[in-house]
C-alpha positions as CSV (number, residue, x, y, z in Angstrom):
1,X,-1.0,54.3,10.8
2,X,1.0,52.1,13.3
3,X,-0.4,48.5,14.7
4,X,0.7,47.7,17.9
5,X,0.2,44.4,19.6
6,X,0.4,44.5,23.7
7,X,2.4,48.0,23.4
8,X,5.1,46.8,20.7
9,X,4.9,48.6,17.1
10,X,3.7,46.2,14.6
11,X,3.5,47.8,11.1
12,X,4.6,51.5,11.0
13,X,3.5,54.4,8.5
14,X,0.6,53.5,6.8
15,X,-1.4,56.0,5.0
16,X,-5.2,56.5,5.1
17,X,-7.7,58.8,5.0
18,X,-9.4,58.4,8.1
19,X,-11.3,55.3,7.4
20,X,-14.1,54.7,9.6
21,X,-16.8,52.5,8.6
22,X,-16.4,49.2,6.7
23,X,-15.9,50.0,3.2
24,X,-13.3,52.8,3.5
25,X,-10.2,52.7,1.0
26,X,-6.9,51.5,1.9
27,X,-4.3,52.7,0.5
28,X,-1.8,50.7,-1.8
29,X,1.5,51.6,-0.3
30,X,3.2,52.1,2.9
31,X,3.9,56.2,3.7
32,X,2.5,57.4,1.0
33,X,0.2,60.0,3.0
34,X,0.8,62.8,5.1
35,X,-1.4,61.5,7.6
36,X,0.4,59.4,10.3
37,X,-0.7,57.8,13.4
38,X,-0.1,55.2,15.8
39,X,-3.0,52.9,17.1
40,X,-3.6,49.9,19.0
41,X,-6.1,47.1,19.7
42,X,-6.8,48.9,23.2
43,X,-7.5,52.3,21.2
44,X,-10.3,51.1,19.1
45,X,-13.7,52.0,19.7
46,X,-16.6,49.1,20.1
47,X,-17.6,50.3,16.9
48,X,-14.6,49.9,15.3
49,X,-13.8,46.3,16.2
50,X,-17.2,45.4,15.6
51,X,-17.0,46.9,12.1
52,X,-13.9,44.2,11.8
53,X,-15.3,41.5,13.0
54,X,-18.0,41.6,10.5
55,X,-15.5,42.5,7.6
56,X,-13.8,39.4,8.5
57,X,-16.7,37.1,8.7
58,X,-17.9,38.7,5.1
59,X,-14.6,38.1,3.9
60,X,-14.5,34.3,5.4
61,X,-18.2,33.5,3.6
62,X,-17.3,35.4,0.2
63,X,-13.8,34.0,-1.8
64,X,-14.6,36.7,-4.3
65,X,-14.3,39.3,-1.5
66,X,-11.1,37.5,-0.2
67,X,-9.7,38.2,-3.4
68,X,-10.7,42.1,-3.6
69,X,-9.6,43.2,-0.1
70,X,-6.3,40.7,-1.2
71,X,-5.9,42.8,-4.3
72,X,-6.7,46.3,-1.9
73,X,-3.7,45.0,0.9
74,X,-1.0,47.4,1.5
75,X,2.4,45.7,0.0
76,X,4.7,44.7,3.4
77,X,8.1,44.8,2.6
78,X,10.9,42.2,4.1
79,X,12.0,44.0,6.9
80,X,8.3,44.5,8.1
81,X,7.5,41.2,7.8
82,X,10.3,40.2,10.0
83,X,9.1,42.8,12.7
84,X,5.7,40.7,12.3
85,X,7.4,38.1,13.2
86,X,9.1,39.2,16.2
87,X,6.4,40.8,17.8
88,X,3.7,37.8,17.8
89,X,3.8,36.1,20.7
90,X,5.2,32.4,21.3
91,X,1.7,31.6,22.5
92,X,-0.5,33.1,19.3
93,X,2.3,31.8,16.4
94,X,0.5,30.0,14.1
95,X,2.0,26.3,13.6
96,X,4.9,25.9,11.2
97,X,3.8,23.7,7.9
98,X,4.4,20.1,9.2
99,X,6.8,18.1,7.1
100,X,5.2,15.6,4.8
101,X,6.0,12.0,6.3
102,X,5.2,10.8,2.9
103,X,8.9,8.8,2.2
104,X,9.3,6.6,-1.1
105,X,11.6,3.3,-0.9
106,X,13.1,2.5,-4.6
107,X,13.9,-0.7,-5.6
108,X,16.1,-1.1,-8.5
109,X,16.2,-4.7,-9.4
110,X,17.6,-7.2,-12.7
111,X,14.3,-6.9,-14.3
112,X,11.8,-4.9,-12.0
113,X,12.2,-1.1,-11.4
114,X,9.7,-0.2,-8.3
115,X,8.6,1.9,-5.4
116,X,7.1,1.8,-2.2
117,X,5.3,4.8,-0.7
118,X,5.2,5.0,3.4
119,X,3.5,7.5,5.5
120,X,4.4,7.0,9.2
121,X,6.6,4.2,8.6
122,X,3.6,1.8,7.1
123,X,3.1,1.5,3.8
124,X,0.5,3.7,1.8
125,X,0.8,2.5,-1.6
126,X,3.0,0.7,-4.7
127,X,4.3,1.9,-7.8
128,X,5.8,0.4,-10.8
129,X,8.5,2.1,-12.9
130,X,9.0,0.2,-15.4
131,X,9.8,-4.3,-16.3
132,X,12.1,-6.1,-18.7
133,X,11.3,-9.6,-20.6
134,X,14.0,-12.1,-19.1
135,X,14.1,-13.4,-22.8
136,X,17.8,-11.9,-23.9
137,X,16.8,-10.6,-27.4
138,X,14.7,-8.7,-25.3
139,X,16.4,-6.9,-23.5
140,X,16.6,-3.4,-25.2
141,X,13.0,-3.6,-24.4
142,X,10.9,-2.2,-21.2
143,X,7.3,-2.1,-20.4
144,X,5.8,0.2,-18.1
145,X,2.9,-2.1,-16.3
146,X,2.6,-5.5,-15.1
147,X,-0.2,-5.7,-17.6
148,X,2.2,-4.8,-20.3
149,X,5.0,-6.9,-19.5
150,X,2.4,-9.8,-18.8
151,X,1.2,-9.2,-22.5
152,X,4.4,-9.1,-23.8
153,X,5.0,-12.6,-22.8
154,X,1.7,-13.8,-24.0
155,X,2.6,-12.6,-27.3
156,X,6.0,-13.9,-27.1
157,X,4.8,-17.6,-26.2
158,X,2.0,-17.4,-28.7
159,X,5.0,-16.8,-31.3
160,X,6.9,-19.6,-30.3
161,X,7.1,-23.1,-32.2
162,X,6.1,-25.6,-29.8
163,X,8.0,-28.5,-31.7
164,X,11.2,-26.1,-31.7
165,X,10.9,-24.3,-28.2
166,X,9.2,-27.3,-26.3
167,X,10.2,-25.4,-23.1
168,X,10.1,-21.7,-23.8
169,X,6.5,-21.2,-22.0
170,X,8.0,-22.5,-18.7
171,X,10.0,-19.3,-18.9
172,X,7.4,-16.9,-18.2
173,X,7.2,-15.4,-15.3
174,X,3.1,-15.4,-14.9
175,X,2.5,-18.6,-16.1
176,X,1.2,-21.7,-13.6
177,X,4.0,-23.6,-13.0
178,X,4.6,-26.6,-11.1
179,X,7.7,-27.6,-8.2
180,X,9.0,-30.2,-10.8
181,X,9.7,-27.3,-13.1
182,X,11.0,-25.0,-10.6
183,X,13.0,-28.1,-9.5
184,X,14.3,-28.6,-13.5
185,X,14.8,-24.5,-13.8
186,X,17.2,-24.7,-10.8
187,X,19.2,-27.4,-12.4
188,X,22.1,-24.9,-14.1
189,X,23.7,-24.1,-11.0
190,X,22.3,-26.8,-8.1
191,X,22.7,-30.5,-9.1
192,X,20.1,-33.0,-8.1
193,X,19.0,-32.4,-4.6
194,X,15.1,-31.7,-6.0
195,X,13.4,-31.7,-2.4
196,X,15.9,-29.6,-0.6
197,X,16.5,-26.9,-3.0
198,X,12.8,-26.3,-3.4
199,X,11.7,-26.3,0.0
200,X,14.3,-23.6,0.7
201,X,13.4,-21.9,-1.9
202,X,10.0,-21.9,-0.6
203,X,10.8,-21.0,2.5
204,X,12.2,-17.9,1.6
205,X,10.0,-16.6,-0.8
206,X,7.5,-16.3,2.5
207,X,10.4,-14.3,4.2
208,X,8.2,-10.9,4.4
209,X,4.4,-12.6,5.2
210,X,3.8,-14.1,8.4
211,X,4.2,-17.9,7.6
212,X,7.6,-18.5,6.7
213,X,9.6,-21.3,9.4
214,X,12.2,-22.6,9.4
215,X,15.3,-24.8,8.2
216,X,18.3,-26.8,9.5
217,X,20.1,-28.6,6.5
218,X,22.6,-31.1,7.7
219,X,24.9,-33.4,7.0
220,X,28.7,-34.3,6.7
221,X,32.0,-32.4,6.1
222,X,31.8,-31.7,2.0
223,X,28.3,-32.7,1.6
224,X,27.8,-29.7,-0.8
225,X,25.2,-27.8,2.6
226,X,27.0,-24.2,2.4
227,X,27.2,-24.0,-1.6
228,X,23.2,-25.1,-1.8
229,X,22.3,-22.6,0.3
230,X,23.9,-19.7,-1.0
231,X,22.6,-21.0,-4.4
232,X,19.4,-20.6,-4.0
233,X,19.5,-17.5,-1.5
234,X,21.5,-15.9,-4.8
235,X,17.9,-16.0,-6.7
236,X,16.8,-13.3,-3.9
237,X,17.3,-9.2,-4.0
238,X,20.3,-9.5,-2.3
239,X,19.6,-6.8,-0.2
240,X,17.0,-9.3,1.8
241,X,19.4,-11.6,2.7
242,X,21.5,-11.4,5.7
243,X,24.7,-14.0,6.3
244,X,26.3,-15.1,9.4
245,X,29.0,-17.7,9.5
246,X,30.3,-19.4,12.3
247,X,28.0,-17.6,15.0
248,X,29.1,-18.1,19.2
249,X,25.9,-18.8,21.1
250,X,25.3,-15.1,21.7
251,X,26.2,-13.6,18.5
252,X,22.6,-12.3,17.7
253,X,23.2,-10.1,21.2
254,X,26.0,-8.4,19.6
255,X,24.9,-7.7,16.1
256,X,24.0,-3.7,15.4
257,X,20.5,-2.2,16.6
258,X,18.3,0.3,16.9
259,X,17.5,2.0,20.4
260,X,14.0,2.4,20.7
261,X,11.9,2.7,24.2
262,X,9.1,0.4,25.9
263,X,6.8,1.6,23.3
264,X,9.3,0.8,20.2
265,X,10.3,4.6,19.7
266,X,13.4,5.0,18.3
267,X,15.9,7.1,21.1
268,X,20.0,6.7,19.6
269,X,19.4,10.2,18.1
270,X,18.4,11.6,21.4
271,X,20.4,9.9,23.5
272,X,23.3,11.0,21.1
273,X,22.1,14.5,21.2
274,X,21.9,14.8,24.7
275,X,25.2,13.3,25.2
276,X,26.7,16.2,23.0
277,X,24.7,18.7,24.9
278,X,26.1,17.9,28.4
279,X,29.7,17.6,27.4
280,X,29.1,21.1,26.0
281,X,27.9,22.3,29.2
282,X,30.0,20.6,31.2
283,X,33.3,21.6,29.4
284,X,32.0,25.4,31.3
285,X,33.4,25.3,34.4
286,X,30.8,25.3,37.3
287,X,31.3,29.2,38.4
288,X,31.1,30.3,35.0
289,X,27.9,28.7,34.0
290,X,25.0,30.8,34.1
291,X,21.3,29.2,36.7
292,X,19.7,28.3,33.0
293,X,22.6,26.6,32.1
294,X,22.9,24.6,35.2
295,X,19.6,24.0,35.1
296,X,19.7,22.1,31.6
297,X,22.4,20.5,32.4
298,X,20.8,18.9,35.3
299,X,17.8,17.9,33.2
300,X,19.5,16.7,30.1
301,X,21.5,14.5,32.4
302,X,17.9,13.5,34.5
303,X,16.7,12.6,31.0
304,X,19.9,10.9,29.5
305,X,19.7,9.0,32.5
306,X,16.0,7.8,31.9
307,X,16.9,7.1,28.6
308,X,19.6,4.5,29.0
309,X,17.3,3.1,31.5
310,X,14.8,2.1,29.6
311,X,16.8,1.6,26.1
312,X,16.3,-1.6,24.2
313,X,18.4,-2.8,21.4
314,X,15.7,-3.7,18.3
315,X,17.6,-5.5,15.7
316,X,14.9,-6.2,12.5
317,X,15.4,-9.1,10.6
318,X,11.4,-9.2,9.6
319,X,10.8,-9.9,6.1
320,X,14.7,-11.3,5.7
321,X,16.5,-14.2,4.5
322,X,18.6,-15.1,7.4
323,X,21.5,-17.4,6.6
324,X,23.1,-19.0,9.1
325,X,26.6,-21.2,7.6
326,X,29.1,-23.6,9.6
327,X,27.0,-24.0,12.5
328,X,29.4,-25.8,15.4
329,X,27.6,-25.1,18.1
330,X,24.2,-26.1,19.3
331,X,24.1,-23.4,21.7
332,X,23.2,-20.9,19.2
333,X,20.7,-22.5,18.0
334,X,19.3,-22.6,21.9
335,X,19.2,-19.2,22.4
336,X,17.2,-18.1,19.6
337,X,14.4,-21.1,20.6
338,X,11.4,-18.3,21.7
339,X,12.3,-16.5,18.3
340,X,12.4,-19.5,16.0
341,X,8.7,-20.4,17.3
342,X,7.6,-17.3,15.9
343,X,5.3,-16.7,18.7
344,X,5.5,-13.0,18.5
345,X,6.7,-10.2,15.9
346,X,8.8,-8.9,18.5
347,X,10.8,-11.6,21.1
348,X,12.0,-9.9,23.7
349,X,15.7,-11.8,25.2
350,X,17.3,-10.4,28.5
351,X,20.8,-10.7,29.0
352,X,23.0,-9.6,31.9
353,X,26.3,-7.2,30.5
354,X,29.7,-8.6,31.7
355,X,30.7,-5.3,32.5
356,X,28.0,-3.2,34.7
357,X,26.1,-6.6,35.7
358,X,23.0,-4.9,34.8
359,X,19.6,-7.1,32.9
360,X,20.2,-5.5,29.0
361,X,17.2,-6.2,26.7
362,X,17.7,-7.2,23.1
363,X,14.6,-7.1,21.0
364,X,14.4,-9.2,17.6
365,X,12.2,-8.3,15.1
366,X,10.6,-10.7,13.3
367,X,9.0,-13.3,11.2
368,X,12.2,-14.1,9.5
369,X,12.9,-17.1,7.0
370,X,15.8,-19.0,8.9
371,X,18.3,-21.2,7.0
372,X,20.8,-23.0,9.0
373,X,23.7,-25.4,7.7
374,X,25.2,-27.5,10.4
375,X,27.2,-30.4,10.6
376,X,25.7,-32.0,13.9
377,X,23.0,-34.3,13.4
378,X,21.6,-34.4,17.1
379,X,19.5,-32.1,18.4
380,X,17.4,-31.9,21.4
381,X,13.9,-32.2,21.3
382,X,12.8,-28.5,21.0
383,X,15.0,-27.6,17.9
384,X,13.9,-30.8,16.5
385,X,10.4,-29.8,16.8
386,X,10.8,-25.6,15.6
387,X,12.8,-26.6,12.3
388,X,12.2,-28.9,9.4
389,X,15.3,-30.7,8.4
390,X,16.8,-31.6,5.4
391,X,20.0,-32.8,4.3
392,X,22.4,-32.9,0.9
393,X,21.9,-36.0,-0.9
394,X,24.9,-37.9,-1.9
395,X,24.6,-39.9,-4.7
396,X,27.0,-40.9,-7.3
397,X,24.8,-39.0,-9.9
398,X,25.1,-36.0,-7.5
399,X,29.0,-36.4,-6.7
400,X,29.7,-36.2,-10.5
401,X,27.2,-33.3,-11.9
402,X,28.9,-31.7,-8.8
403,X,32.4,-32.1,-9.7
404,X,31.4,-30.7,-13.7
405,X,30.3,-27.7,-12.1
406,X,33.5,-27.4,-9.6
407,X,35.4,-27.5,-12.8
408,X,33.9,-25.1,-14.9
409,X,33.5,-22.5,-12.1
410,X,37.2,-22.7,-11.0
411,X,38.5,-23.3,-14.6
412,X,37.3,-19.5,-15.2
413,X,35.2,-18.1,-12.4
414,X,34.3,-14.6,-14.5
415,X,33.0,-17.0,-17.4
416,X,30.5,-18.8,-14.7
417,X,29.1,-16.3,-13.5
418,X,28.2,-14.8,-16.5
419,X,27.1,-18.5,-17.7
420,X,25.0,-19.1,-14.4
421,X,23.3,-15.4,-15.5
422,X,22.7,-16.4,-19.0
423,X,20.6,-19.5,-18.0
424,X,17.2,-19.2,-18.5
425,X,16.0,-21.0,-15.9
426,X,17.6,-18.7,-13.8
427,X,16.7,-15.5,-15.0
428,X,13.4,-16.9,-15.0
429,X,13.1,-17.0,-11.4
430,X,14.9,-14.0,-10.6
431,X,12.2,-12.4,-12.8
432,X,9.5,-14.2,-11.2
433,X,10.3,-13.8,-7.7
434,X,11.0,-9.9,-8.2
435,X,7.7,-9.8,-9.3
436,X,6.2,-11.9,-6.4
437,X,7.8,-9.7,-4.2
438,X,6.0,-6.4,-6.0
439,X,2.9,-7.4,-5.8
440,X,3.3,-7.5,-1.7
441,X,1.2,-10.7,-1.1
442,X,1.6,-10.8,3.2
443,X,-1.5,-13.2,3.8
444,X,-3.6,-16.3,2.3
445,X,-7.2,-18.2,3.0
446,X,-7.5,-21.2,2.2
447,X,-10.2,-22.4,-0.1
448,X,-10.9,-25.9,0.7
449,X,-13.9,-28.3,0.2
450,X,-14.2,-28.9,3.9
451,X,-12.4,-27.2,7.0
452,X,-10.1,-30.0,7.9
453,X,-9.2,-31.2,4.4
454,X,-5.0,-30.5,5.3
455,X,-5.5,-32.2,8.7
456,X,-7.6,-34.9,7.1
457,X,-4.7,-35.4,4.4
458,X,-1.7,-35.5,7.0
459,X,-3.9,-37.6,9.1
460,X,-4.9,-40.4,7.2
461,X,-1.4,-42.7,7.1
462,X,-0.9,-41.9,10.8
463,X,-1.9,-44.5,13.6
464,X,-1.0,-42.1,16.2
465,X,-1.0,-38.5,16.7
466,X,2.3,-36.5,18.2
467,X,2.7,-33.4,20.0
468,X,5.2,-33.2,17.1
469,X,2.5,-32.9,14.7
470,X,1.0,-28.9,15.9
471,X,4.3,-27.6,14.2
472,X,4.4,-30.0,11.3
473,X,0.8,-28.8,10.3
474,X,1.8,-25.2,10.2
475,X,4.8,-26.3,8.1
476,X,2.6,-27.9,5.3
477,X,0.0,-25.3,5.5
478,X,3.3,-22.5,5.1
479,X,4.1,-24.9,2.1
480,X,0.8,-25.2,0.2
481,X,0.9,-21.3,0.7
482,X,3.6,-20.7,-0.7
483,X,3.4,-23.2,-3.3
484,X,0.0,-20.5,-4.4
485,X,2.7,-17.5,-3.9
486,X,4.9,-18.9,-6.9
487,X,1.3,-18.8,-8.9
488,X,0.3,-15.4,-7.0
489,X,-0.7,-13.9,-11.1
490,X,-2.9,-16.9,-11.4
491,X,-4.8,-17.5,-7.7
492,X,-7.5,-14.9,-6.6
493,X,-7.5,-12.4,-4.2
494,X,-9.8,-11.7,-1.4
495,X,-12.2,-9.2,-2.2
496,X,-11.3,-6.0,-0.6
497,X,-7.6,-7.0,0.5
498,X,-5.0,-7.1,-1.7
499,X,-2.4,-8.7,-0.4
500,X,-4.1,-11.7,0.8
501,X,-4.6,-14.8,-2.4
502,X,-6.4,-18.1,-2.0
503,X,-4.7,-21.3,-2.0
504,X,-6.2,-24.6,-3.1
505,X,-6.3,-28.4,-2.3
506,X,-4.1,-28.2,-5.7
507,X,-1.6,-26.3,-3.4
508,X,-1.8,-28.7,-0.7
509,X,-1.4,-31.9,-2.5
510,X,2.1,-30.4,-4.5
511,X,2.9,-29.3,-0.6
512,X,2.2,-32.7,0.6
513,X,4.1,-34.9,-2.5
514,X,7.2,-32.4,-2.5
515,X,7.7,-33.5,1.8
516,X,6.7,-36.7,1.3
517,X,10.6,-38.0,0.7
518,X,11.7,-36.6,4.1
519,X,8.6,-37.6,6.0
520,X,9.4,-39.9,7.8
521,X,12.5,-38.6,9.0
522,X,11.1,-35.6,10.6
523,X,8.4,-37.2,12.1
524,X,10.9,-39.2,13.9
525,X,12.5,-36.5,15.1
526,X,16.2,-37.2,12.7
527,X,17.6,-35.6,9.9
528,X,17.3,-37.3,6.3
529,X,20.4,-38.3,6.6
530,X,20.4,-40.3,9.7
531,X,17.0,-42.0,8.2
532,X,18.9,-43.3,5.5
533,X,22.0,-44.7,7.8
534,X,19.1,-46.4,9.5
535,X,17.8,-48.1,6.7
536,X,21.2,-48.7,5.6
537,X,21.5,-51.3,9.2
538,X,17.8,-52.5,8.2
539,X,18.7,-53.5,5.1
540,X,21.6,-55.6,6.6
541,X,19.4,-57.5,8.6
542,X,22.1,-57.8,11.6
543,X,21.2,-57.2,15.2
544,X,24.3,-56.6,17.6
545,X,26.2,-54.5,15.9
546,X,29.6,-52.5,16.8
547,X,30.5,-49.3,15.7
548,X,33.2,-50.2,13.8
549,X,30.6,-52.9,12.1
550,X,28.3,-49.8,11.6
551,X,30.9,-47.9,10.3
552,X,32.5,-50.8,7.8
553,X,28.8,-51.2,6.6
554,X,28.8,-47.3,5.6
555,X,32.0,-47.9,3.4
556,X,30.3,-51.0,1.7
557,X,27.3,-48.8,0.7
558,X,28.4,-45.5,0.3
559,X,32.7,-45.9,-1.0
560,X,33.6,-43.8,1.9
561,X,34.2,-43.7,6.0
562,X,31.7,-42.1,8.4
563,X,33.9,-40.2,10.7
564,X,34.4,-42.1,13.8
565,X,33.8,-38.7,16.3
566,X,30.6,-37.4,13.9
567,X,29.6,-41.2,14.6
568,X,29.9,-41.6,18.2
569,X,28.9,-38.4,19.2
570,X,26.0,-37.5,16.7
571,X,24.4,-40.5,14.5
572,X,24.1,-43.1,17.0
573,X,23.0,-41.0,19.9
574,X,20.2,-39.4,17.9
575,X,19.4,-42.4,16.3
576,X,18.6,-44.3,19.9
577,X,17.0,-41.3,21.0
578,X,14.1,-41.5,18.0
579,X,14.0,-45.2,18.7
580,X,15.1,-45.9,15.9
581,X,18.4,-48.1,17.7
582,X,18.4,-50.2,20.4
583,X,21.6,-50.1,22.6
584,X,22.8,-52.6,24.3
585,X,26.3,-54.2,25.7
586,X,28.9,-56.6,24.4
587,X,28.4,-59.6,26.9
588,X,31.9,-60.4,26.1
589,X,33.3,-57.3,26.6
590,X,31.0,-55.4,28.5
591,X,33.4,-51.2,27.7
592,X,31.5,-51.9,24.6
593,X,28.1,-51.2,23.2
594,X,26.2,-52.8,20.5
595,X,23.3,-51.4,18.2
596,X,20.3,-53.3,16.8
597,X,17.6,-51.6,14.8
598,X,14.5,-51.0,16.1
């Protein structure tokens, strides 16, 4: 027997003996009977069909007579099956097995080994592979939970002599700890400098939820701004963290992207593809090409065209830590205003290209953590407002824990490094943020004894309210959150979502006494740095003064020069714009101005 589909021989040869009610035998090979015959779908009688249909439906309702006309099925060999195939239609080819969009993301980290599964580009679910103790005569050791591992170091702290090993607790990386010890566990490798180290690290630890801001730290040449950073952005899987140095105003413009369309498709591998396609067709000449050539080749460049019309560049920095080193020039820090108000996930920044003179459209993904170090001290009003700023201190203490640590990394650099990964304080954090950042905590809800307790709290020392203050509310909320992140093993979760923890007014009262010290200053609108030149002419208790009186009062203070151009063209402006100076002029000689503090 032959089946024929529309006229074209389907399966050739098969033997039968005349079957023609349901139930007849088939035979179990192809050609094995000297009966032959072609028929087709047109040939069969009504009964015939009919007597398939219902063998079909019986087979569809019964598995076990699935299996017996399976086992009855003549054998179809290669070739045959090929001819299949070929002769089904376009239109009645059943759909190919889609490709499982199933993807895992490994993360391979110090002491974490982990997975992420995502379907459709969105996470589905996490797995861990396996932990290791940060405690070094543990380190043959691995554990393959988070309940094991968190064991482990219960065990190990229960073991421990608390006359002996008055510190070893503060190690683990699930314990409650405090901003004092993070502070005091930072120490190895970041002198002093308490209140900006830890509010950076803060910062960045809420790099991939939704409430991470961001921060400016400045101050002078050799202040010790470019080494903090990188410090504590080295406690981070380095593949997180993204460094610029020395950025022009549109640097962020030219940095790689993805093409996607209006809708946030991605289109480079299309775009390429097409671009291949035509300068295939095109290297034909025109007389040679055949109509359906010509015709694609009008299309593909139709569509090309479209394309590049409506191509945006997405760059995605969400869920980085974005360092930003040797900032000279404000203008940067302009043209990224709508992004650093974290508004919107996507900001959406037009620019016109030099060349065609046509509107280009660079999209940056974000929330981002932001991390800027800068030597200029005077800001305008909107950056002031969109960052929280901090500044090196420079103390005597400081200057000389700094200059040890000079030494010993440029005595033997190798030897450092290896010393700075030996410190327990610092594999400690390592540890603990790796496991912070497995547990994928993106959102919080506060758990306070009355709505406005925060507002209340930053409220009651203030006689006036600022505009100012709507941004420095979100900053000591994004604080108090993440102060609960560094304790995400020991807050709760919200029923039913589990990547949202509570935070407490404990949270919000270690927010509010770590930004306490730099207050003041950011409330006026100046960088700690500046506040503390101002109290410096306070403290004097002279009205009138010049800059070279400014500057000679500095030197009596501090041992060392402000820089007359830094002086002129940054402190003093900035401190007369907060209000902080009152200018005025020499009625002697009236080229020059005189300060008095306000």
């Amino acid at each position: 027997m032959s089946w024929a589909y529309k006229g074209v021989p389907v399966l050739e040869s098969i033997s039968q003996t005349q079957p023609t009610e349901a139930g007849s035998p088939i035979p179990d090979k192809v050609g094995d009977s000297n009966t032959e015959f072609k028929m087709t779908r047109d040939n069969l009688t009504k009964s015939e069909q009919k007597t398939m249909g219902v063998a079909q439906k019986d087979q569809e309702k019964d598995p076990g007579a699935q299996e017996a006309i399976a086992e009855q099925s003549p054998v179809i060999n290669t070739q045959q099956k090929k001819e299949i195939g070929a002769a089904r239609p376009e239109s009645e080819e059943k759909n190919p097995a889609q490709p499982s969009l199933e993807t895992w993301e490994e993360f391979n980290w110090t002491y974490l080994k982990w997975r992420i599964a995502k379907h459709n580009g969105k996470e589905v679910k996490r797995e861990f592979i396996s932990g290791k103790c940060v405690f070094p005569e543990c380190d043959s050791l691995t554990f393959d939970s988070v309940d094991e591992l968190a064991k482990h170091y219960q065990d190990k702290a229960e073991s421990l002599n608390p006359e002996v090993f008055p510190h070893e607790e503060v190690y683990s990386p699930f314990r409650e700890i405090t901003l004092e010890e993070v502070g005091r566990l930072m120490e190895g490798t970041i002198a002093d400098d308490y209140v900006t180290k830890v509010i950076i690290l803060l910062n960045n630890l809420l790099s991939q939820t939704e409430e991470c801001f961001n921060v400016t730290l400045s101050g002078g040449s050799s202040e010790g701004k470019t080494y903090l950073v990188l410090e504590v952005v080295s406690y981070f899987p380095q593949e997180e963290v993204i460094k610029i140095s020395n950025p022009s105003p549109t640097a962020f413009h030219h940095e790689n992207g993805e093409l996607v369309d209006e809708k946030f498709n991605p289109i480079g591998d299309e775009i390429e593809r097409l671009g291949h396609r035509i300068r295939e067709l095109e290297s034909v000449k025109k007389a040679e090409r055949k109509p359906k050539e010509e015709r694609e080749l009008l299309e593909s460049i139709a569509k090309l065209k479209r394309l590049r019309d409506s191509a945006r560049k997405l760059i995605d920095y969400s869920g980085k830590v974005v360092v930003v080193l040797d900032v000279d020039n404000k203008g940067f820090i302009e043209k990224l205003r709508s992004v650093l108000s974290h508004d919107d996930k996507i900001i959406d920044i037009p620019i016109t290209n030099p060349s065609t003179h046509k509107t280009e459209h660079i999209l940056i993904k974000g929330p981002f953590a932001a991390n800027f170090a800068t030597t200029i001290g005077h800001f305008d009003e909107q950056e002031l407002t969109r960052n929280m700023y901090l500044s090196p201190e420079v103390t005597q203490d400081k200057l000389a824990a700094t200059q040890k640590l000079i030494a010993r990394k440029r005595n033997d650099s190798e030897a450092f490094e290896r010393m700075k990964k030996s410190l327990m304080g610092y594999r400690s954090l390592v540890s603990r943020i790796e496991l912070i950042r497995y547990k994928g905590i993106k959102k919080f809800k506060a758990d306070f004894p009355s709505e406005n307790y925060l507002i209340d709290k930053f409220n009651s020392d203030k006689k006036f309210r600022k505009p100012r203050h709507n941004r420095d509310i979100p900053r000591l909320y994004s604080l108090s959150e993440a102060d609960a992140l560094l304790n995400c093993y020991n807050r709760r979760a919200v029923p039913g979502r589990e990547d949202t923890i509570v935070f407490t007014p404990e949270d919000v009262d270690r927010a509010f006494e770590l930004y306490g010290p730099i207050a003041e200053a950011n409330e006026h609108n100046v960088t700690p740095e500046l506040m503390e030149i101002h109290k410096l002419i306070v403290s004097d208790g002279k009205a009138g003064l010049s800059k070279d009186e400014i500057k000679d009062m500095y030197l009596k203070h501090m041992g060392y020069r402000i820089e007359d151009t830094r002086l002129v063209r940054e402190i003093i402006p900035a401190l007369v714009d907060a209000g902080l100076l009152s200018e005025s002029k020499d009625q002697v000689d009236h080229r020059k101005r005189l300060y008095s503090p306000v």
